[in-house]
FIDRENBA-552111 format. One record per residue: residue number from 1; residue in three letters; x, z, y of N, C-alpha, C in turn. Coordinates in steps of 0.001 Angstrom, whole numbers. Layout:
// residues N
NODE  num  residu      n.X      n.Z      n.Y     ca.X     ca.Z     ca.Y      c.X      c.Z      c.Y
NODE  NUM     ALA        X        Z        Y        X        Z        Y        X        Z        Y
...
***
This chain:
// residues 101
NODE  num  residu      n.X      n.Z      n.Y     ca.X     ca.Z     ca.Y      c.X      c.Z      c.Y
NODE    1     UNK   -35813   181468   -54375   -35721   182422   -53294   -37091   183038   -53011
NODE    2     UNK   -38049   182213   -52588   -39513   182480   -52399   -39908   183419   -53846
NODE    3     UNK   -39762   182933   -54865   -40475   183636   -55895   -40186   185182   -56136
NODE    4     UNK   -38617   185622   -55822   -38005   186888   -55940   -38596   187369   -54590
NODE    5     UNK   -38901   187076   -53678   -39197   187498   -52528   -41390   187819   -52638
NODE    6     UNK   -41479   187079   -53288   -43122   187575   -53901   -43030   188299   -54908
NODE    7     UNK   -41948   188453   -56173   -41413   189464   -57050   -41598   190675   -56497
NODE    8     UNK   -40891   191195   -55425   -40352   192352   -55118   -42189   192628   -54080
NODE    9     UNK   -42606   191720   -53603   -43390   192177   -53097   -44600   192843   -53992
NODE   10     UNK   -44997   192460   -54923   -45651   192965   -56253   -45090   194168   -56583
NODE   11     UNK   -44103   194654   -56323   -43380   195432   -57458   -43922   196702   -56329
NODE   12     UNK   -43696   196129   -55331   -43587   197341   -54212   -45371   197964   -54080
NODE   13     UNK   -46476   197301   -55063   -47115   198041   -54833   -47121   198759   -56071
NODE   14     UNK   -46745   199446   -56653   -46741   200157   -58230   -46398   201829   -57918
NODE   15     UNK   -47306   202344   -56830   -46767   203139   -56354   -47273   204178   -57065
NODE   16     UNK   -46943   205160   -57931   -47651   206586   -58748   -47734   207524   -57761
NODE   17     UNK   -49073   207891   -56659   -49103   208831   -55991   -50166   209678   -56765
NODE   18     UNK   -49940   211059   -56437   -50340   212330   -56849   -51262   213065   -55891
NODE   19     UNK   -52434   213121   -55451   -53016   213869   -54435   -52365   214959   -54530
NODE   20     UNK   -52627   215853   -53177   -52096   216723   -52858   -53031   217850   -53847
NODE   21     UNK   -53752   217775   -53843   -54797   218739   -54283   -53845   219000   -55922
NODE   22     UNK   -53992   217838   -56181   -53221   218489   -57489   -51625   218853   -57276
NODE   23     UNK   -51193   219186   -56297   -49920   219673   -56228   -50090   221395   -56837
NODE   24     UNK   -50931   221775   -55988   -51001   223678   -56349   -51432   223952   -57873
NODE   25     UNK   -51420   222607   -58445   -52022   223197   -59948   -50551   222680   -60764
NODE   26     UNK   -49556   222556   -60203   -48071   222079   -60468   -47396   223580   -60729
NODE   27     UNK   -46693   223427   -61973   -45645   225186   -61998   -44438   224541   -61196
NODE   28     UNK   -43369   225318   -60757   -42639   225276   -60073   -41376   224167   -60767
NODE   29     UNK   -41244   224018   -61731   -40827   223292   -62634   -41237   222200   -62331
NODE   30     UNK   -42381   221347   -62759   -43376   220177   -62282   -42880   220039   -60893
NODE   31     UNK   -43401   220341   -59724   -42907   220553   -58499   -41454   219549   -58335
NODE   32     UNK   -40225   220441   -58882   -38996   220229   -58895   -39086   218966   -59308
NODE   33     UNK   -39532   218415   -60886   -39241   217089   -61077   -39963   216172   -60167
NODE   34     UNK   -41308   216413   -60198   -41848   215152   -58969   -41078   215203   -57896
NODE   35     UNK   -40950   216303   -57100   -39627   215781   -55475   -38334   215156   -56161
NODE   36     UNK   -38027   215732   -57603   -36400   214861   -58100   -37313   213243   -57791
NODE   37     UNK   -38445   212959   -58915   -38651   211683   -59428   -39173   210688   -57854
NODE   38     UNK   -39743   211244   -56657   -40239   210439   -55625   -38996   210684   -54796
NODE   39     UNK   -38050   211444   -54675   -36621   210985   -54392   -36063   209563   -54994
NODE   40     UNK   -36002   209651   -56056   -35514   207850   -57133   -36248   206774   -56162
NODE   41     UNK   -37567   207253   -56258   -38649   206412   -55985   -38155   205839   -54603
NODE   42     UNK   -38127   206489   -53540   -37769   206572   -52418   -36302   205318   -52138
NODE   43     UNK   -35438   205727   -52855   -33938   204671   -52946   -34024   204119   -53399
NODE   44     UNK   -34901   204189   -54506   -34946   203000   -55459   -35652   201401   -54050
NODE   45     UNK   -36820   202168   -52910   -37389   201431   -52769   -36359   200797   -51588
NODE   46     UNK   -35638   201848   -50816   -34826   201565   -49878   -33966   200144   -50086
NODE   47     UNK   -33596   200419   -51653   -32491   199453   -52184   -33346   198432   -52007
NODE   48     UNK   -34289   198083   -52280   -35250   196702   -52231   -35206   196024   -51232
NODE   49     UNK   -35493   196897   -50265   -35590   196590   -48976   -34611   196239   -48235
NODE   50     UNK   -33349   196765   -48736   -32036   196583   -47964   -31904   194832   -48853
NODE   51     UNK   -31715   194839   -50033   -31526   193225   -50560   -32883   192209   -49611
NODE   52     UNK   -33800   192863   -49440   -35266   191759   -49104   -34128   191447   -47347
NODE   53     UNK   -34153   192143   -46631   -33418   192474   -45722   -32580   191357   -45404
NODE   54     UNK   -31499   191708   -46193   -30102   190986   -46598   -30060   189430   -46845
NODE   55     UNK   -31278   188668   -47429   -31614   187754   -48041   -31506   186636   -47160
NODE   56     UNK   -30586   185738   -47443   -30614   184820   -46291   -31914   183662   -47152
NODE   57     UNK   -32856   183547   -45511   -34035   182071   -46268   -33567   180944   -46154
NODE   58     UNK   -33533   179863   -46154   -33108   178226   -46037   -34049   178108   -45014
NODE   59     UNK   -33681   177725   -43532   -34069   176294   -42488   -35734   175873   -43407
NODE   60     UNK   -35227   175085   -43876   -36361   174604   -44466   -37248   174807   -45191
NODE   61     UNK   -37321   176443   -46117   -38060   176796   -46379   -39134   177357   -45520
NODE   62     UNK   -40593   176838   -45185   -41430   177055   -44060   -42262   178509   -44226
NODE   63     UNK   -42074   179286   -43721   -42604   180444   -43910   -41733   181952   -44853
NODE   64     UNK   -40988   181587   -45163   -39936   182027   -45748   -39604   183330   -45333
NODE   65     UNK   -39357   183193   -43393   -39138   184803   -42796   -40151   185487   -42869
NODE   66     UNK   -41032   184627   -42661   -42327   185811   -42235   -42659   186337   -43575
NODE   67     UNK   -42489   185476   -45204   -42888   186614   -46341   -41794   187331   -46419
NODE   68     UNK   -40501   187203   -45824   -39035   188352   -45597   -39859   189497   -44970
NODE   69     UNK   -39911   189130   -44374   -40292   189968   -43029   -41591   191078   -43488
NODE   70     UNK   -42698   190619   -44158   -43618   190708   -44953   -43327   192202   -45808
NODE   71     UNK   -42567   191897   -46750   -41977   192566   -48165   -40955   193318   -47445
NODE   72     UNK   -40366   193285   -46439   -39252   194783   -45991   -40761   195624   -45381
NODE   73     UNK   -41382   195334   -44565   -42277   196077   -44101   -42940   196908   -44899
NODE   74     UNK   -43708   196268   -45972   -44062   196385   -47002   -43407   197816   -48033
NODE   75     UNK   -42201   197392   -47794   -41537   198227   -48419   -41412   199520   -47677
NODE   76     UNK   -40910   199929   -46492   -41043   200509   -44927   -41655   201676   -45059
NODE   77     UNK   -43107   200732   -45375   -44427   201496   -45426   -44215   202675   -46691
NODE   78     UNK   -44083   202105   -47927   -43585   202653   -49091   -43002   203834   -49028
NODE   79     UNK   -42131   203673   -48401   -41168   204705   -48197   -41742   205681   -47314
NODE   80     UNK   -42796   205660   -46085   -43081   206587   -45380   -44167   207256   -45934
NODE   81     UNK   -44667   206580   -47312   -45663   207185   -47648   -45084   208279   -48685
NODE   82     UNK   -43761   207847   -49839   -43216   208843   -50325   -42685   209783   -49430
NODE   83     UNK   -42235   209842   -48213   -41392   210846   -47989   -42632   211407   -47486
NODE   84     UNK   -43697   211357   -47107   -45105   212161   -46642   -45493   213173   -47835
NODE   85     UNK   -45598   212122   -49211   -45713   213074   -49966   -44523   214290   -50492
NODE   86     UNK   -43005   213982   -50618   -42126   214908   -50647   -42407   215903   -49889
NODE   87     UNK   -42828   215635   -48479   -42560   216755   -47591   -43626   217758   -48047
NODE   88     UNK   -45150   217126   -48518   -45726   218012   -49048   -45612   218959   -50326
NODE   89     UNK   -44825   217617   -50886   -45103   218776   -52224   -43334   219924   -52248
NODE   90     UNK   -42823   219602   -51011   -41754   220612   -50362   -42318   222108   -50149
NODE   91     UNK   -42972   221471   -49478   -43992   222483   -48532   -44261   223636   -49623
NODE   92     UNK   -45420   223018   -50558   -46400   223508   -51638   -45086   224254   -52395
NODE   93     UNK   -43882   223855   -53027   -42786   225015   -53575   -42270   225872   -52991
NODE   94     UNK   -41983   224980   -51405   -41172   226725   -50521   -42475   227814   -50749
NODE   95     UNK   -43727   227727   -50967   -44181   228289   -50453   -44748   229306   -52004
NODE   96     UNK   -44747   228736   -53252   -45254   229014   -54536   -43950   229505   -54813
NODE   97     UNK   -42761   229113   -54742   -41427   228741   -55645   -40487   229594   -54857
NODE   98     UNK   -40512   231407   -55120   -39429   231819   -54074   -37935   231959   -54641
NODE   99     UNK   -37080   230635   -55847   -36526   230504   -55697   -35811   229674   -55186
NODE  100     UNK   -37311   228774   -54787   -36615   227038   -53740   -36029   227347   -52725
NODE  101     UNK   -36298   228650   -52014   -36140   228787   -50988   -34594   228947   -50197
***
């Protein structure tokens, strides 16, 4: 139980972020797939979080909630940091890309 629960917490830092700066040097194409691919990213991480979540610990495993507790947060975070970047690199196509619009 503990070990999948330090699993997922590892996993959750493997995060491929893109400065913004290099968004405007993105064709509109590029653009499209990174918001498709940090969309995945995004559910993919949700799903983690909903099983970390879900996970019942054993009584007796000592510390158990708090690395639960730990790794959804963890994950939380993850997620507010992709959808920060979606919104930007949203932004950067409505604004390059006048067929996103």
């Amino acid at each position: 139980m503990t070990v999948i629960l330090l699993a997922a917490a590892g996993c959750s830092s493997t995060v491929a972020s893109i400065g913004p700066a290099k968004y405007d040097k993105m064709s509109c194409s590029e653009l499209n797939v990174a918001l498709g691919d940090t969309a995945t990213d995004i559910s993919r991480t949700a799903i983690a979080r909903g099983k970390v979540a879900s996970t019942s610990v054993p009584t007796w495993l000592l510390g158990g909630e708090r690395v639960k507790t730990a790794v959804a947060n963890r994950e939380t975070a993850k997620i507010e940091r992709l959808q920060q970047q979606q919104q930007v690199m949203a932004a950067m196509r409505k604004q390059r890309c006048p067929s996103s619009q």
